[in-house]
N, C-alpha and C positions, 0 to 999 in steps of 0.2 A: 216695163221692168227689164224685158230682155233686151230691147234696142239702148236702154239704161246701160245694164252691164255690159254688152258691146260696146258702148261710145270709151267707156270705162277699159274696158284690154284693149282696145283701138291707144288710146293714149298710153297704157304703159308699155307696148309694141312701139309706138315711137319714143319715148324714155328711152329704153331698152337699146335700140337702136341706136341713138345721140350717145349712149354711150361706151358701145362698144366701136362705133367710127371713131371717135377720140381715141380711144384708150388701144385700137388696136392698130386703125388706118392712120393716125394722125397721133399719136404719145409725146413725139419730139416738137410738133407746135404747141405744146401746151409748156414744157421745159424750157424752152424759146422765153415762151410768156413770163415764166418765173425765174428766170434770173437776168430778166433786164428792169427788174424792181425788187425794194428792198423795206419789206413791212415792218415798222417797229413799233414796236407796243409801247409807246412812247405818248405823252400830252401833247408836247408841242409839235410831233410830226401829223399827230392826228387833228391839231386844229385850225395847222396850216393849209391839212386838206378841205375840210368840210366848212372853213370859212368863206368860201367863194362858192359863186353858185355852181348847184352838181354836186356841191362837195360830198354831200352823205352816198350818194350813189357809186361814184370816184372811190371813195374808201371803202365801199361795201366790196367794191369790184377787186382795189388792189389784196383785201382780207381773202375774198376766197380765192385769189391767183396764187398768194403763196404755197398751197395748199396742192396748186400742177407740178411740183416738186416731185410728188407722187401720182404717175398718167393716171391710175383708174380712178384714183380720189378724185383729182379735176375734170378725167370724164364721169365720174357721177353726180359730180358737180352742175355742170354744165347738163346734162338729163333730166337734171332737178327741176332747173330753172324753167327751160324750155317748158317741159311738160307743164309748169306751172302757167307760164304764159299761154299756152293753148287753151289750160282749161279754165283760165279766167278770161280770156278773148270769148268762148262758149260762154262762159256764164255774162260777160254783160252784152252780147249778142241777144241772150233770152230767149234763141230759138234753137232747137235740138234739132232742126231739118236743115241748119246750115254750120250743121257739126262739119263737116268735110272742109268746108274755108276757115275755120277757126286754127285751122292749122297755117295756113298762108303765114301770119306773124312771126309764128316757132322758126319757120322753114327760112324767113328770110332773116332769122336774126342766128339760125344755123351758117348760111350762105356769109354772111355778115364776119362768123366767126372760123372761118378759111385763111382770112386774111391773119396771117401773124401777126401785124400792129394792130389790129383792132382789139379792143381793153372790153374787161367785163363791164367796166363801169356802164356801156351804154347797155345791155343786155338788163343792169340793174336797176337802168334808166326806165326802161319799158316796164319791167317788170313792179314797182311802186307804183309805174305810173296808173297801171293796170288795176293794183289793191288800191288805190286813194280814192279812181272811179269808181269801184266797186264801193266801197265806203258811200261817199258821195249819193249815189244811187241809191242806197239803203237807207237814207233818212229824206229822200221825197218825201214818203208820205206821214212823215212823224215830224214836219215843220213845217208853218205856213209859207207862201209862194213867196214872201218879201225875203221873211228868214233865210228862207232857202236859198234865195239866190246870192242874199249877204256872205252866206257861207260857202257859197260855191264861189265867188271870187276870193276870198282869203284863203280857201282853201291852194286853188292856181296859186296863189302867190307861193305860198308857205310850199306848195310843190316844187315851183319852179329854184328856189331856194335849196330843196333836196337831191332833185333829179336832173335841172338843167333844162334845157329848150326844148329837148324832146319830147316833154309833156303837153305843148304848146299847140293846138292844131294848126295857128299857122306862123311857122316860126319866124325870124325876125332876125336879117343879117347879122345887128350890132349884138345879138343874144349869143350865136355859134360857138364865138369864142369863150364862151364861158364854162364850157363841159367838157368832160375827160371821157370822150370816144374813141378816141383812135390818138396813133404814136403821133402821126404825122400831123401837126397842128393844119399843113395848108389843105390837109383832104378831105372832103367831105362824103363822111359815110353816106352812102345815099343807101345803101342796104338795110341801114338801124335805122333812118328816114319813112325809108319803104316800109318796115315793121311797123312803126310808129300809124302813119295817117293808114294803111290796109285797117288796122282796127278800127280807125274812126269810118271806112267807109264797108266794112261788113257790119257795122252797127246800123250805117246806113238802108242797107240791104236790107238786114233783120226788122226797120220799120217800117219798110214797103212792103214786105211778106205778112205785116201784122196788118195792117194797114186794107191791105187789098191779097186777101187769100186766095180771094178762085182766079188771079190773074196766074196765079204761080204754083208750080206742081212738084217744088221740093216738098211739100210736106208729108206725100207719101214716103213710106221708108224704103223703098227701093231704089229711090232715086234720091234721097240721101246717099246709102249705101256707096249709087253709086259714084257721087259727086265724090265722096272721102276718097275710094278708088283713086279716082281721076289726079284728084291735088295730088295725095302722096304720090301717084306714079311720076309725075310730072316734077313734083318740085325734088325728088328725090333723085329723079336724074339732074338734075341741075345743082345737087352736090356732088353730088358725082364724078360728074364735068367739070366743075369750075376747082376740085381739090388741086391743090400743088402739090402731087406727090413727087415731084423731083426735088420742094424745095425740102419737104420732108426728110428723104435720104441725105442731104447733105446735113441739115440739124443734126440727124441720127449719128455721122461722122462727130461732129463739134461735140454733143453730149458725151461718146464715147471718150473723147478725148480729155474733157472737162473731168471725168471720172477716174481715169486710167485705167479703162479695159482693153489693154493691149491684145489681149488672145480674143475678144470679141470683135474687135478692130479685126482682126487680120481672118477670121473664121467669115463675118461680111463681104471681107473683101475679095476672097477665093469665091463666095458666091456669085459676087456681081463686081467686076473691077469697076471702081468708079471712077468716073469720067468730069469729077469737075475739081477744081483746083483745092477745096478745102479738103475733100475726100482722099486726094492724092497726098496734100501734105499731114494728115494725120496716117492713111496708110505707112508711109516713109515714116514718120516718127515710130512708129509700132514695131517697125521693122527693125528698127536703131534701137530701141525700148529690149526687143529678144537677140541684139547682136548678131542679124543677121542680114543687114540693109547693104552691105556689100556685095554677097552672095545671092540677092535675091531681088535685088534691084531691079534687073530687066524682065524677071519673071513678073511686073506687074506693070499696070497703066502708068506711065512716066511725063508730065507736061512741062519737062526742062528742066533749069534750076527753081520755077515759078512751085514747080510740087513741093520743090525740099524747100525751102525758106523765102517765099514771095515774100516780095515788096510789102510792107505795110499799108493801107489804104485807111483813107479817112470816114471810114465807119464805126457802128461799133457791133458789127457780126465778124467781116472778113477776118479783123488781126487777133481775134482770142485764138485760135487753136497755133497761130503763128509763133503766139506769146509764149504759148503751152511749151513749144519746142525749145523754143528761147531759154524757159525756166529751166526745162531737163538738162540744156546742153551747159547751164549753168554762167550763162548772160542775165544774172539778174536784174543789173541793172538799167537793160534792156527791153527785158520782159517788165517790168514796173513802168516803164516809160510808157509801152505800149497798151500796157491792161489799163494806166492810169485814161490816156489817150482816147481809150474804146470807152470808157465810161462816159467820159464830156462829150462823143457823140451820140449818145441816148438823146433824140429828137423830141423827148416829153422832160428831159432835164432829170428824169428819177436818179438813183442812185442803183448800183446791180450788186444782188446778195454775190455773186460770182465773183466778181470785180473785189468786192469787199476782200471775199477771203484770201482770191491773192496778192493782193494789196497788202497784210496784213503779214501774207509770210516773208515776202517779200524783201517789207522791211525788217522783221524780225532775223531773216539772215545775213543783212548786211548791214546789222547792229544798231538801225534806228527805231531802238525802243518803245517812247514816248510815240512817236507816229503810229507802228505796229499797236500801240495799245488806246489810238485813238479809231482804228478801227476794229478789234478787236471789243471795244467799248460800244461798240454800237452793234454787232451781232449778238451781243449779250443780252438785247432787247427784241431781236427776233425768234420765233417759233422751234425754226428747225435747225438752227446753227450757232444755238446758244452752248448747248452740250461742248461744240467742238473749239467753242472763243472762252468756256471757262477751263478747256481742260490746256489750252492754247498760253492761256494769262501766264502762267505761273512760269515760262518757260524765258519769258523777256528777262534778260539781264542775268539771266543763270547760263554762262557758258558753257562750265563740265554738260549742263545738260544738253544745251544746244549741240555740243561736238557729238554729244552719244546718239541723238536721235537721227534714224538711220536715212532720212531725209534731208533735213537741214544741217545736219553734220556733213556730209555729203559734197551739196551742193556750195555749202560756203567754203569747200578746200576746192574746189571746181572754177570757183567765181573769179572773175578777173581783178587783181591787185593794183592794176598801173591803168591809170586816164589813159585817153586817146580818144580821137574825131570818130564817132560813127553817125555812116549815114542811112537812110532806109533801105538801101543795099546793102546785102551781106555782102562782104567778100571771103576769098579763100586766104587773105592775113588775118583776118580775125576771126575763123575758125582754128587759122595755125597756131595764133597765139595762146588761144584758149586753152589746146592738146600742150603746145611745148609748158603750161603755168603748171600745166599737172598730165604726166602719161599716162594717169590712171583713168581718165577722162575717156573712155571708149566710143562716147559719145561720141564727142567734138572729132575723134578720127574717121569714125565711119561717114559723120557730116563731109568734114574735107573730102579723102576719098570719093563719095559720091559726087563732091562738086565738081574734081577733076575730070571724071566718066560722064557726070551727063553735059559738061561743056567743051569733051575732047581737048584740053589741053595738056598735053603729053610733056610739054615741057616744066607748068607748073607743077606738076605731079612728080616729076624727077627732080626737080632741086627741094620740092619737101622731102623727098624718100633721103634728099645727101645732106638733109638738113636733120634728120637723124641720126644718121651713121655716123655724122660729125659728133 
C-alpha cells in the first residue's frame, strides 16, 4: 500500500511539474500553437477532419489547443495527458517494479512537445492508443482465443482509422502520411515514434520479469525506487537541454504584440534588450505606440531599418508583428496583404484564429463588408472569439459607428486614399506619404524620422523637414 501511494505522488509530482514548465518556462509555445489554427464548432469542419485516417485523434488534439489561448489551461492540459499516458504505460506493463520506465513514454512525448510544430493530435495518438490496449487486454480472458483474436484485428483497424499509424508496431511508409503529428508534413516525428514502440518494448521487459523473476532484481523496492530516480533525473535533464528558450522570448515579443501590451513590451525590454529582429521591431513599435521612438531610439538594441520595418518574408511567424506595425501606422492595405500572406504559409494548410480577426478588421475598415463578415461568420463558431465577432457584426455597414470607434475610426482617416506600386521594402515615400494624407498621424512621423537616423540620410531628412515648412 505504501509503495502504492508513492508510485501515486510520484506521478502527480510529474503532472505537477509538466505543468508548471508549460505554463511558466514555456506559455508563449503554447499561444504559438493556438493561433496557427482555427477550431470551429462546425459539421463540416469536423468531418473534413475525422474522415481521414487519425482524424478523431487530429480533432481531439486541435479541440484541446484551442484552449493554449489560456497558458495554464494548456499547461494543465498537457499534465493531464501525460500523467495519463504514464499511468496506463504502468498499467498495461503489469509490473509495479518497472514503475520508473513507465515514465520513459510521458518524457518522450514531453521532449516531443518542445518542438512548436509538433500538434496534440500525436500526443492524442498515443494516448487512445494506450486506452484501446488497455480495453483489448481486459477481455482476454472473457473471450475465447479465436474471438479474441477476431477482435483484436478489427479492433487495429477501427484504431488505426481513429488514431493513425502510430498505433501500429510496425509502421508502414505509405500509412505516415495519413496523420496529423506535426506542422511540417516532410518531418518525421521520431520523438512521438520513440513514445509509441518504448511502450511496446517495456511491455517487452515487463514479460521477461514475469517470466524469469530470480533472473532480475527490480522487484525489490529499492531498486525500483531507484530506477524512478535514475529515469526522471535523466530524462528531465533532457528537457531541459533540448527547450528553445530563445525561441521562447521571441514568441513572448509577437504575443505581446498581437495583444497590445505596449508598457509590458517596453517593461521586457529594459529587462533584457532583445537581440533578435522580431523583438527589436515590436520594441520600436511600442516605442512609436508611447510617442517616444524618436527620443529613445538609440537608448535600445537597434538592427538598422530590418528592426523598424523588415522585409516581409515568406513565412507565416516572421511577417505578423511586421503586419501589426503596418496596421498601426495605418497601411491597411498592406497589413491585409501580409496577414493574408502569413496564413497561406501555415505548412498544415489550417486556417489562424489570429489571421481571422485581423482579417476581419481589416476589411471592415476599408469598407469591404460582405468579406469582413465572411470572416467574422466563422469566429462566431469558435469558443473564445465569438463574444468578440458578435459584438463586431453589427458595426459592418454602420459608418457613424465605425468613425466613432476609437480604433477604426482612426485608422480609416490614417489609411492611404490613392494606389500606388509597393514593394516589400518599405521606403521613406511611403511613409511620407502616409504623415502628408493626414498630420495627425504621429505615427507614420516618428516611423520616417527614425528611417532617416538609422540609415544617416541627412539629406532625405531635410527635403522632408522643407517638405513641411512648404
Amino acid at each position: 500500500m505504501i509503495s502504492k501511494n508513492l508510485h501515486l505522488l510520484c506521478t502527480l509530482l510529474f503532472g505537477v511539474a509538466v505543468v508548471l514548465f508549460f505554463a511558466l518556462g514555456y506559455p508563449h509555445h503554447l499561444h504559438y500553437q493556438e493561433q496557427f489554427q482555427l477550431f470551429l464548432f462546425d459539421s463540416t469542419y469536423v468531418w473534413e477532419i475525422v474522415r481521414v485516417p487519425g482524424g478523431v485523434a487530429d480533432l481531439l488534439g486541435r479541440f484541446s489547443t484551442q484552449f493554449f489561448l489560456y497558458a495554464w489551461v494548456g499547461a494543465l492540459i498537457i499534465g493531464l495527458l501525460l500523467a495519463a499516458v504514464q499511468l496506463l504505460t504502468l498499467r498495461l506493463s503489469g509490473s509495479g517494479s518497472l514503475y520508473g520506465l513507465s515514465f520513459v513514454p510521458a518524457f518522450l512525448l514531453w521532449l516531443f512537445l518542445l518542438d512548436e510544430n509538433a500538434l496534440m493530435g500525436g500526443v492524442w495518438a498515443v494516448l487512445l492508443s494506450l486506452l484501446a490496449a488497455w480495453g483489448i487486454l481486459s477481455l482476454r480472458k472473457k473471450l475465447s482465443t479465436i474471438s479474441y483474436s477476431l477482435f483484436t484485428i478489427v479492433a487495429i483497424l477501427v484504431l488505426y482509422l481513429l488514431v493513425g499509424p502510430v498505433c501500429l508496431p510496425i509502421p508502414i511508409e505509405s500509412l505516415w502520411t495519413g496523420a496529423h503529428y506535426h506542422r511540417y508534413p516532410t518531418v518525421f516525428p521520431w520523438l512521438l515514434w520513440g513514445a509509441a514502440f518504448s511502450i511496446w518494448g517495456l511491455m517487452g521487459i515487463a514479460l521477461l520479469i514475469h517470466r524469469f523473476p530470480k533472473h532480475f532484481s527490480l522487484h525489490s523496492p529499492l531498486s525500483s525506487h531507484l530506477l524512478t530516480a535514475l529515469v526522471v533525473a535523466i530524462m528531465g535533464s533532457f528537457v531541459w537541454k533540448n527547450a528553445n528558450f530563445r525561441a521562447e522570448k521571441v514568441m513572448q515579443y509577437d504575443f505581446m504584440a498581437r495583444h497590445q501590451q505596449w508598457n509590458r513590451i517596453l517593461e521586457t525590454a529594459n529587462r533584457e534588450k532583445p537581440n533578435n529582429q522580431i523583438g527589436v521591431t515590436v520594441q520600436n513599435l511600442a516605442l512609436a505606440m508611447h510617442g517616444v521612438l524618436l527620443d529613445q531610439l538609440f537608448n535600445y538594441h537597434q538592427n538598422g531599418i530590418a528592426g523598424l520595418l523588415p522585409d516581409v518574408k515568406e513565412d507565416a511567424t516572421s511577417p505578423l508583428p511586421t503586419a501589426e506595425a503596418f496596421y498601426q501606422l495605418g497601411m491597411i492595405n498592406v497589413a491585409q496583404r501580409t496577414v493574408f500572406e502569413a496564413q497561406e504559409a501555415i505548412l498544415d494548410f489550417q486556417k489562424s484564429s489570429r489571421c481571422y480577426v485581423r482579417l476581419a478588421q481589416t476589411n471592415l475598415i476599408n469598407g469591404q463588408y460582405e468579406v469582413a463578415r465572411k470572416y467574422l461568420t466563422a469566429l462566431q463558431k469558435t469558443l473564445f472569439y465569438r463574444d468578440w465577432a458578435n459584438e463586431t457584426l453589427p458595426l459592418l455597414g454602420d459608418e457613424a459607428a465605425i468613425a466613432k470607434h476609437p480604433e477604426y475610426g482612426r485608422l480609416r482617416k490614417m489609411a492611404y486614399d490613392d494606389d500606388f506600386y509597393f514593394s516589400d521594402h518599405v521606403t521613406p515615400e511611403m511613409l511620407q506619404s502616409l504623415y502628408l494624407r493626414n498630420r495627425d498621424n504621429g505615427l507614420a512621423y516618428q516611423y520616417l524620422v527614425a528611417y532617416y537616423l538609422l540609415t544617416g540620410d541627412q539629406e532625405g531628412y531635410n527635403n522632408f523637414i522643407s517638405s513641411i515648412k512648404q
